[in-house]
C-alpha positions, 0 to 999 in steps of 0.5 A: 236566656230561658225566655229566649229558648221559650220564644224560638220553640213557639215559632216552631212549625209555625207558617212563614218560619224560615227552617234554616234560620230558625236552627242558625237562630238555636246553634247560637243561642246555644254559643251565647249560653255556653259564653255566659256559662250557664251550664250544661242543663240548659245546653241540653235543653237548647240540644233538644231544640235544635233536634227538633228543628232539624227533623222540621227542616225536612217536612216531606218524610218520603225524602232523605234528609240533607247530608249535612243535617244528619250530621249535625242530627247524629253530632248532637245525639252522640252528645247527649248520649255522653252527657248522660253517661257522664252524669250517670258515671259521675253519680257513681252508677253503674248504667248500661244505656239501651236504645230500644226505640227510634231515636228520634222518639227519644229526642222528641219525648225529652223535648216535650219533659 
């Protein structure tokens, strides 16, 4: 699955790469982990990706993003903010989570660690 994850990232960006095939391609991928359930590690993993993939959708930056793929954009930031306060909150830390940068940054940041 890790292989596969690897595989779809490298095509990223890459010229003749369908956008909208390359994020159906992620979503399930993702589907297909979380049936073999392989935790959640790898579906934030996956997570990262498919935000990526998202912001390569749109490569012109003077035009707004599609409505639909800003909701799936912010669905998939909302989960990763809950999966961190659940870990944090699960750890039995007190954490107060301060987004002091662009968004965007922080997804692309997390996807190249």
């Amino acid at each position: 699955m890790d292989d596969k994850l690897r595989e779809l990232v490298a095509g990223r960006g890459k010229k003749g790469t369908d956008r909208s095939r390359h994020i159906e391609s992620l979503v399930e991928l993702r589907q297909l982990a979380a049936e073999a359930g392989l935790g959640e590690a790898l579906d934030c993993k996956i997570l990262f990706a498919i935000v990526a993939a998202i912001f390569d959708y749109n490569p012109n930056i003077a035009t707004s993003m599609k409505a639909d793929m800003w909701e799936k954009y912010v669905l998939l930031v909302t989960y990763h903010v809950n999966f961190a306060v659940r870990c944090y909150a699960s750890a039995a830390y007190v954490v107060s989570i301060y987004l002091c940068v662009c968004v965007c940054q922080v997804c692309e940041f997390c996807q190249n660690e």
